[in-house]
N, C-alpha and C positions, 0 to 999 in steps of 0.2 A: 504494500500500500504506500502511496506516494504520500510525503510530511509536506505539507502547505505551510507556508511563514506569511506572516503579516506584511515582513521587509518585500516577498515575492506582490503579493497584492498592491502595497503602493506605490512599488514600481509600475506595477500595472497601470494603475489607476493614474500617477504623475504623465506617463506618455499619453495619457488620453484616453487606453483602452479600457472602459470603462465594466464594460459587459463584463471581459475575462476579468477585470479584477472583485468584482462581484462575484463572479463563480469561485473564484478563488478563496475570499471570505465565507463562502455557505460552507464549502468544502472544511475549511478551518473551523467553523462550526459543528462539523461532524465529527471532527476529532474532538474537539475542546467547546462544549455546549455553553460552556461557561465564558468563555475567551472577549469582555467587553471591549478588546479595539475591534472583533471580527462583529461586533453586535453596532456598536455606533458606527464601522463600516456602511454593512448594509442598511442601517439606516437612514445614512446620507446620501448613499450613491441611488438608493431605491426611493428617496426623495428627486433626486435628480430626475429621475428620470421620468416621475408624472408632470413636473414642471413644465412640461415642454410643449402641451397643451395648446397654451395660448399664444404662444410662439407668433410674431409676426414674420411672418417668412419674406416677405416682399420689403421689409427694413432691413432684414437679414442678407440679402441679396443686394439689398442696394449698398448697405455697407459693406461687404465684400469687394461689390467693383467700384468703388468710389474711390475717382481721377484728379478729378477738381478739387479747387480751395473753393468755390462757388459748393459743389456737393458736400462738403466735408460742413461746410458751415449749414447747409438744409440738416443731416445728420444731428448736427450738434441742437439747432432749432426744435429738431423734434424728439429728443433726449430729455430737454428743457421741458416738452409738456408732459412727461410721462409723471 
């Protein structure tokens, strides 16, 4: 049986991969029921991830390709009303 480390998880999770560092935390759970970094883990990252929800995608996209100081400053205007 493979030993899951918490150090293995937030590496996971610092690159980005969010999922596998999830799985990696439940797994750490199966060993160690008890283990509270593998419990506020997956409660943050499994927060994460309903969040996303309401997601405006189309701000998401615009600030992605945004060229301009003209668009940079629309971004920043619409940051201001959130």
């Amino acid at each position: 049986m493979m030993r899951y480390t918490v150090t293995e998880a937030s590496i996971y999770e610092a690159q980005g991969l969010k999922d596998e560092a999830l799985e990696i935390y439940k797994n750490i759970l199966k060993q160690d029921p008890q283990n509270k970094n593998a419990i506020d883990a997956i409660r943050r990252l499994s927060g994460l991830r309903s969040n996303h929800e309401d997601l405006n995608y189309d701000m998401l996209d615009f600030f992605v390709d945004m060229k301009s100081e003209e668009e940079v400053n629309e971004f920043k205007r619409w940051l201001i009303k959130l």
